[in-house]
C-alpha positions in Angstrom: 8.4 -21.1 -8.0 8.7 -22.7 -4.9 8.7 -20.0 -1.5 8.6 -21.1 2.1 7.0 -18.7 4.2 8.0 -18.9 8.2 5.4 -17.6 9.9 1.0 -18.0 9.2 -0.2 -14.5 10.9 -1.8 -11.8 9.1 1.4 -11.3 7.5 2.2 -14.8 6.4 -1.6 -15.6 5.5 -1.8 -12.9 3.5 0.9 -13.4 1.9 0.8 -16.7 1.0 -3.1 -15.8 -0.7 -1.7 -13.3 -2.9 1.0 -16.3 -3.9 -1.4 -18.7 -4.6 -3.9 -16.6 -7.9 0.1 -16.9 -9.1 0.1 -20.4 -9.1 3.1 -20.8 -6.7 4.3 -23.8 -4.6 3.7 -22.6 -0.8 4.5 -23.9 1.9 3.8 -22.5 5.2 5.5 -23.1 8.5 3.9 -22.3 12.1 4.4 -23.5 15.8 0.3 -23.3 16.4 -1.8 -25.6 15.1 -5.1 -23.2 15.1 -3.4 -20.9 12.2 -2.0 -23.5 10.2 -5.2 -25.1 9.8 -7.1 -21.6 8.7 -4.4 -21.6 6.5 -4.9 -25.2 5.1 -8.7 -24.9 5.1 -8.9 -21.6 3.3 -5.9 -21.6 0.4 -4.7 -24.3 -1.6 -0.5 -24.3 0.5 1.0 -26.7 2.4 1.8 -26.5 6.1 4.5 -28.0 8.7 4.1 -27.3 12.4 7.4 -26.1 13.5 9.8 -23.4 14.9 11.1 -21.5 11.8 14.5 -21.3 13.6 14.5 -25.0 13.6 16.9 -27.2 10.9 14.9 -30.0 11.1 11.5 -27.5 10.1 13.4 -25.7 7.6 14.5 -29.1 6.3 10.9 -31.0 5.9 10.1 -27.7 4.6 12.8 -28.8 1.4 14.2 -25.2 2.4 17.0 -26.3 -0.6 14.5 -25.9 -3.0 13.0 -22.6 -2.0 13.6 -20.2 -4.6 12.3 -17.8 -1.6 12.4 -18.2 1.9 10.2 -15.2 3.3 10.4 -15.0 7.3 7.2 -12.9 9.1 6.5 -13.9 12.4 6.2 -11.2 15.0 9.7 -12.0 16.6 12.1 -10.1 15.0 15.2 -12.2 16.1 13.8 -15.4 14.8 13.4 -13.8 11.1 17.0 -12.6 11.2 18.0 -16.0 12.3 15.8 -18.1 10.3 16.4 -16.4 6.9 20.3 -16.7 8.1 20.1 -20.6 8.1 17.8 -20.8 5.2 20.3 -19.1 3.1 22.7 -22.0 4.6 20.8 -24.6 4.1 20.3 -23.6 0.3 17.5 -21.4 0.0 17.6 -19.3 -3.0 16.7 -15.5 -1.9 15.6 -14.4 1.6 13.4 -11.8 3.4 13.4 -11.0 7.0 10.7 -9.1 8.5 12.3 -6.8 11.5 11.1 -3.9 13.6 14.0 -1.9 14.3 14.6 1.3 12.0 18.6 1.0 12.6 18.6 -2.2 10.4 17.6 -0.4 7.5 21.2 2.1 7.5 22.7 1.3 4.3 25.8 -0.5 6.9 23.2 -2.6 8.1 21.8 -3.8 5.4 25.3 -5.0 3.8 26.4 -6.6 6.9 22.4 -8.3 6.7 23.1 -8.9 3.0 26.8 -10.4 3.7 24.9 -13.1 6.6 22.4 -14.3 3.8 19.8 -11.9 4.4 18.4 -10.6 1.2 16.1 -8.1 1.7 14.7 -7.0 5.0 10.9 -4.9 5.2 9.1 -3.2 7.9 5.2 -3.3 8.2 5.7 -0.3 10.9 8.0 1.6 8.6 5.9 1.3 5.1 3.1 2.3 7.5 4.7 5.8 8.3 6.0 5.8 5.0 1.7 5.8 3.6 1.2 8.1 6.1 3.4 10.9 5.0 2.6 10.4 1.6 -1.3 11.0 2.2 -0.9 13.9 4.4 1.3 15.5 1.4 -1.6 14.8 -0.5 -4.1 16.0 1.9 -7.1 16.0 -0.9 -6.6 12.7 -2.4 -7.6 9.0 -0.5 -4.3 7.5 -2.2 -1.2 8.0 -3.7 1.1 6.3 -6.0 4.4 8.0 -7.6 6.4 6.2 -10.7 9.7 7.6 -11.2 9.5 10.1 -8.6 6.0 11.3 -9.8 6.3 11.2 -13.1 3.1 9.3 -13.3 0.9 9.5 -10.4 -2.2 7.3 -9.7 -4.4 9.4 -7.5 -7.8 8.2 -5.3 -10.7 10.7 -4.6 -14.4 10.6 -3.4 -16.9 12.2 -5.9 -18.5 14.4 -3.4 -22.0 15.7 -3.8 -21.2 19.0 -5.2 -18.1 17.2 -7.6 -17.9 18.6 -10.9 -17.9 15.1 -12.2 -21.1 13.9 -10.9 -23.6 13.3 -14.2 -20.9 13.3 -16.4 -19.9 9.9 -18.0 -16.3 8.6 -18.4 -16.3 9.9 -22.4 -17.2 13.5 -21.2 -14.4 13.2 -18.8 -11.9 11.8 -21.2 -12.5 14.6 -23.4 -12.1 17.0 -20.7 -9.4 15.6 -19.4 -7.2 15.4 -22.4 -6.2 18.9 -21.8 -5.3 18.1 -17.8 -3.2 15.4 -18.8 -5.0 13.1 -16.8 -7.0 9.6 -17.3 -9.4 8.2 -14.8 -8.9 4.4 -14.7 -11.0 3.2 -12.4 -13.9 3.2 -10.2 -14.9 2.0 -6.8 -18.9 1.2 -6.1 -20.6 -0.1 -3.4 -17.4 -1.8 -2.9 -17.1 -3.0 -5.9 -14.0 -2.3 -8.0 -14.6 -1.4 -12.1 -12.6 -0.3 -14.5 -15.5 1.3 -16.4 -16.7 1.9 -20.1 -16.8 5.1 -21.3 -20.5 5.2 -21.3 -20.7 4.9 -17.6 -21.8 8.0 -15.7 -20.3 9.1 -12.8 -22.5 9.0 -9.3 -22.2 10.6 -5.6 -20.0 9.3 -3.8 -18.5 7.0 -6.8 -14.6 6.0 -5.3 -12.3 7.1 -8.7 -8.8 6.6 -9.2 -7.3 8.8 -12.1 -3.4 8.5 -13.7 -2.2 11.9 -14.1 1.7 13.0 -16.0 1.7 16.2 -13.6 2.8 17.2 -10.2 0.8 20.2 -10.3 -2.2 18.9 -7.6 -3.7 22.5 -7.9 -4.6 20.9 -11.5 -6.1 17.9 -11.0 -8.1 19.4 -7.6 -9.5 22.0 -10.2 -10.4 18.9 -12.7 -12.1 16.8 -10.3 -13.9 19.8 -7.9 -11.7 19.8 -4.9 -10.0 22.6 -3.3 -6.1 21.7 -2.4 -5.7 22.1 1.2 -2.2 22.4 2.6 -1.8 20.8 5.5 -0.2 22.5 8.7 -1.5 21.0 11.6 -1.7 17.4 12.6 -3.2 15.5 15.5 -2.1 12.1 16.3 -3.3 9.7 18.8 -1.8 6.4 19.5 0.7 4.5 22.3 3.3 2.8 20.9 6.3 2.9 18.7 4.1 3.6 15.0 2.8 6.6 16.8 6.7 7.8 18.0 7.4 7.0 14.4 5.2 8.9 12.5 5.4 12.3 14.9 9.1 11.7 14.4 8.7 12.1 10.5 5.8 14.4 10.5 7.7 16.9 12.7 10.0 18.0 10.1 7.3 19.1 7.9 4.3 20.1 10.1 2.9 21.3 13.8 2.2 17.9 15.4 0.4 16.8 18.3 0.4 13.7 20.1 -2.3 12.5 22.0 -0.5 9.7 24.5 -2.3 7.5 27.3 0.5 5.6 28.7 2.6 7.6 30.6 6.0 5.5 30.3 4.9 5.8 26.3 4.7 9.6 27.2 8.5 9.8 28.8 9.7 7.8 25.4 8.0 10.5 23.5 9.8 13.7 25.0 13.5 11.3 25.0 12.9 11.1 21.1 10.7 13.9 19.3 12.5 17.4 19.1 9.0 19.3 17.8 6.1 17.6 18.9 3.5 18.6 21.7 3.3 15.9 23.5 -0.1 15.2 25.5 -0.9 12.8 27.6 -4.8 12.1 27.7 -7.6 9.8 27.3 -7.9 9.6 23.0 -11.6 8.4 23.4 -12.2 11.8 25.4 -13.5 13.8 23.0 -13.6 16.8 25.4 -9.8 16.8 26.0 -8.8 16.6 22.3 -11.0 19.6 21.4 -9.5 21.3 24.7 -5.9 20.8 22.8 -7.2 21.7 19.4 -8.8 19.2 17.3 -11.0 21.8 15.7 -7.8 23.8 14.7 -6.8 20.9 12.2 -5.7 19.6 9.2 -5.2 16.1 10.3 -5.9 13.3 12.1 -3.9 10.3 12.5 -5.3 7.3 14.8 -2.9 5.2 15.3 -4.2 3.4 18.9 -4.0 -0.4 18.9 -7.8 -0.4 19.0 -9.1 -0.7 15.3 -12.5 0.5 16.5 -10.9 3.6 18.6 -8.9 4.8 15.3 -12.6 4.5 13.1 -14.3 6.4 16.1 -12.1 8.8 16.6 -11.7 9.5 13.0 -15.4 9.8 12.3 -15.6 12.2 15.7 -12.6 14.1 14.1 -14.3 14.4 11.1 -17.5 16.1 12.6 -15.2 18.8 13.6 -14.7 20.4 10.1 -12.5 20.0 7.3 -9.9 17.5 8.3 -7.6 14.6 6.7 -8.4 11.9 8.9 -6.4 8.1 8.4 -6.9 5.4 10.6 -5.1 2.1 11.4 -6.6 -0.9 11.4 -5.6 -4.7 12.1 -9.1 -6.3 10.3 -8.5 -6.1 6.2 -12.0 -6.4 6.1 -11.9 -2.4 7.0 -9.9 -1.9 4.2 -13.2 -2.0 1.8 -15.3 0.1 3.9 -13.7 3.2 4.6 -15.2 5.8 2.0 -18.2 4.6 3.0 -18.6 5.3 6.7 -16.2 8.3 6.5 -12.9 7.9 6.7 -11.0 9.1 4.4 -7.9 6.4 4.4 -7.7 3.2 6.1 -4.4 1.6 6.1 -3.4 -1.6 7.5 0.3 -2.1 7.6 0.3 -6.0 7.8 -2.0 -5.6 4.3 1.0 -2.9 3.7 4.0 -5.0 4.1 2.3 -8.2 2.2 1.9 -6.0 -0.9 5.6 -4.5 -1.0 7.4 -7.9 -0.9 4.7 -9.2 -3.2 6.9 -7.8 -6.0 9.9 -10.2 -5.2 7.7 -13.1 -6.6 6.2 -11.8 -10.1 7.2 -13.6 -13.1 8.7 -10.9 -15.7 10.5 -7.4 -16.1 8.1 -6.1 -13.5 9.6 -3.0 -12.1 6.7 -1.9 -9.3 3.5 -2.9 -8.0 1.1 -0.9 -6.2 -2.1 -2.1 -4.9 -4.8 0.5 -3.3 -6.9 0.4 -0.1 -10.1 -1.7 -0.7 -9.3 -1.7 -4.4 -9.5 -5.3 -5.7 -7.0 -4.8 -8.1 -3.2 -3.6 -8.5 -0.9 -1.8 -10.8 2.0 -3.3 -12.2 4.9 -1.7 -14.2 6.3 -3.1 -16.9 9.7 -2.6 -18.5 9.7 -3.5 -22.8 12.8 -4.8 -24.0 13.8 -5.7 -27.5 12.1 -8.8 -29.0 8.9 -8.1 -26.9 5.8 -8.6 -29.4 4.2 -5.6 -28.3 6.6 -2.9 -29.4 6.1 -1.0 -32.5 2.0 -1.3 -31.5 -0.9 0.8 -30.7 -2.2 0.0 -27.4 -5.7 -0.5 -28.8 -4.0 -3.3 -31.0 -2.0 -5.3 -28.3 -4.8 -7.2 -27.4 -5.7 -6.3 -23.5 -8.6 -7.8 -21.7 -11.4 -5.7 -20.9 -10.2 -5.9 -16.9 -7.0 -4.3 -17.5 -6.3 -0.7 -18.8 -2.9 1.2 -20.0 -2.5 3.8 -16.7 0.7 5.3 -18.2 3.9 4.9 -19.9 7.1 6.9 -19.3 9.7 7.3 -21.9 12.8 8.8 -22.1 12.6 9.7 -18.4 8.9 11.4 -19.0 5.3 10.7 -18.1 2.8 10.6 -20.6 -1.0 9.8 -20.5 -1.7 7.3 -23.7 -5.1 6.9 -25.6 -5.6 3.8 -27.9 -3.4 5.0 -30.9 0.0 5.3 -28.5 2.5 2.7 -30.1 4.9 1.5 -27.6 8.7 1.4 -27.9 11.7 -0.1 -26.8 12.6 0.7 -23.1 8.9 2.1 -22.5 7.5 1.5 -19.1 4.4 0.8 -18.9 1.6 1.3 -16.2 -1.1 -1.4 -16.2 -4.0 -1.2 -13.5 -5.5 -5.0 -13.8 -8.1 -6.6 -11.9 -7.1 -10.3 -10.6 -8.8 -12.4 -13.1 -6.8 -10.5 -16.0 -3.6 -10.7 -13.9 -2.1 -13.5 -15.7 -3.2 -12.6 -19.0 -1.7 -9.0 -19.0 1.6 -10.4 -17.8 1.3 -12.9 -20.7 1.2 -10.0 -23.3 4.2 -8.3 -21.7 6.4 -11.6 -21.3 
């Protein structure tokens, strides 16, 4: 597959080093020199300095052979216009990166569609999107819903007092039969492994479990967590992602935000109906127990300062029990955050890279899900007729020891397999794969 990516940032780096464990023809296109040689230096693409609004770029770039043309520089203009002529000048499928939440109306998007634009993504708006999920889910590092939660892959910390710590993944198994639940895999020392059954479970072990129920009462009561609901939520940031999120958030919960800036502050009251909006200091720690930090269920840092949003977390969570999330720009963060404290670390350029990663996978691959500081994803797969694997037991279609079967919904149904489960026509099924199996799961399923 050949894919032309305008634009080397975090975005486009990123990018372009999930493409390459796939064996794809990249080729990356930048105005600065200093990016494009990182880029050159540290993964096996191909780079042309050049505007990505430029013909004579998109042309050295062979844009008419891009079977995708994937524009994510930070000016939102010059995707739309890029993508446009890319699509012109024979480009296959196209993805603009954009900023502005009005594109995403359904009118928008046809009249986007209609100039050559494919698909259009938002790292600000998947960003608000994670957010709401985890405060839903205030108990839990991570969550992933299939089919509207029909299988669920869950994240929690194995706290000192956990049920699960000293038991091994067998006991659990056992136990878990009944729950309808599976753990899949485990995160250790920052190290991701999908364990053997023998393996015993250890404070502050990082597990992931696949679950067929919605029921979070359940699975809190399986893994030794009490299910707090969520009420109150503190947010601290000064920018648009902060307006955003409070903007969302406000339907469902008592927000605060914590603003600096006070033009940022004016924009605030023009847009959010149900937020108390405060402006303050966010590294004051005096002023955000003043307006109630101790009172919460949340905390959202969202400040352009990666360090702030860490601090302020780990300050936040001093104060009691409290869901604290934090934005970073470093993906090196992204591995470290059950460690120091935090509970979720989210990085929306990390964010955005993942979602359209899913418009380059070989096969009938209907999702793919990757997980904070997890070196590993989950990928959905859709069995048609003809496909070897049907009419098998899971145990018997030959997955490496790096891969494991998370779930499989059929006839619009989750369901938790063991090793005997024989798939059938029109079966999804769930895989959570580690990189180096990658290529051999998607083998089996093609």
């Amino acid at each position: 597959m050949n894919i032309l990516i305008g634009g080397a940032g975090d975005v486009g780096f990123h990018l372009a080093k999930l493409m390459t464990s796939e064996d794809q023809n990249i080729t990356l296109i930048d105005h600065d020199d200093a990016v494009l040689e990182y880029s050159a230096t540290h993964l096996d693409v191909s780079t042309i300095k050049g505007e990505i609004t430029s013909i004579e770029t998109l042309m050295n770039g062979k844009v008419e052979n891009a079977d995708l043309f994937i524009a994510v520089s930070t000016h939102e203009s010059a995707n739309l216009l890029a993508c446009i002529l890319a699509k012109k000048l024979g480009a296959k499928k196209t993805i603009a990166r954009v900023s502005n939440p009005e594109y995403f109306h359904k009118v928008q998007r046809k009249n986007f569609k209609d100039s050559g634009i494919d698909n259009l993504f938002s790292p600000s708006l998947l960003a608000v999107q994670e957010i709401k999920r985890l405060i839903s889910r205030a108990s839990v590092t991570d969550v992933f819903e299939f089919e509207e939660g029909k299988i669920s892959i869950i994240g929690f910390t194995a706290d000192e007092d956990s049920n699960l710590i000293g038991k091994s993944l067998r006991q659990l198994s056992e136990e878990a039969t009944d729950h309808h639940m599976r753990v899949i895999v485990l995160l250790r020392d920052s190290k991701t492994i999908i364990p053997s059954l023998d393996m015993i479970i250890e404070p502050q072990d990082h597990l992931y479990l696949s679950t067929d129920i919605k029921d979070f009462d359940r699975v809190n009561h399986f893994v030794g967590k009490t299910l707090k609901k969520v009420k109150k939520v503190m947010i601290i940031g000064n920018g648009p992602l902060a307006r955003r999120t409070a903007k969302l958030l406000e339907k469902e919960y008592n927000v605060s935000l914590i603003i600096k800036d006070k033009a940022e502050c004016k924009k605030c009251h023009e847009q959010l109906n149900n937020t108390l909006i405060l402006q303050g200091d966010p590294n004051n720690t005096e002023f955000l127990l003043e307006y109630g930090l101790e009172s919460m269920d949340a905390f959202v840092a969202l400040t352009p300062n990666s360090e702030t949003n860490i601090i302020s977390c780990l300050m936040a969570e001093r104060t009691g029990d409290i869901k604290t999330i934090a934005l970073v720009d470093n993906s090196a963060y992204t591995h470290i955050s059950q460690n120091i404290g935090v509970d979720t670390i989210i990085n929306k350029k990390l964010l955005a890279a993942n979602n359209i990663f899913r418009f380059i996978r070989r096969g009938r691959v209907e999702a793919i899900a990757s997980f904070h500081g997890v070196d590993a994803e989950v990928i959905e797969f859709i069995l048609d007729e003809g496909d070897s694997v049907i009419g098998k037991q899971i145990s018997e279609i030959g997955l490496p020891k790096e891969a494991i079967v998370a779930g499989v919904i059929r006839d619009d149904k989750g369901l938790i397999p063991r090793g005997s489960f024989v798939l059938s026509k029109e079966d999804k099924v769930i895989i959570f794969v580690l990189p180096i199996a990658v290529k051999s799961v998607e083998s089996i399923f093609n």
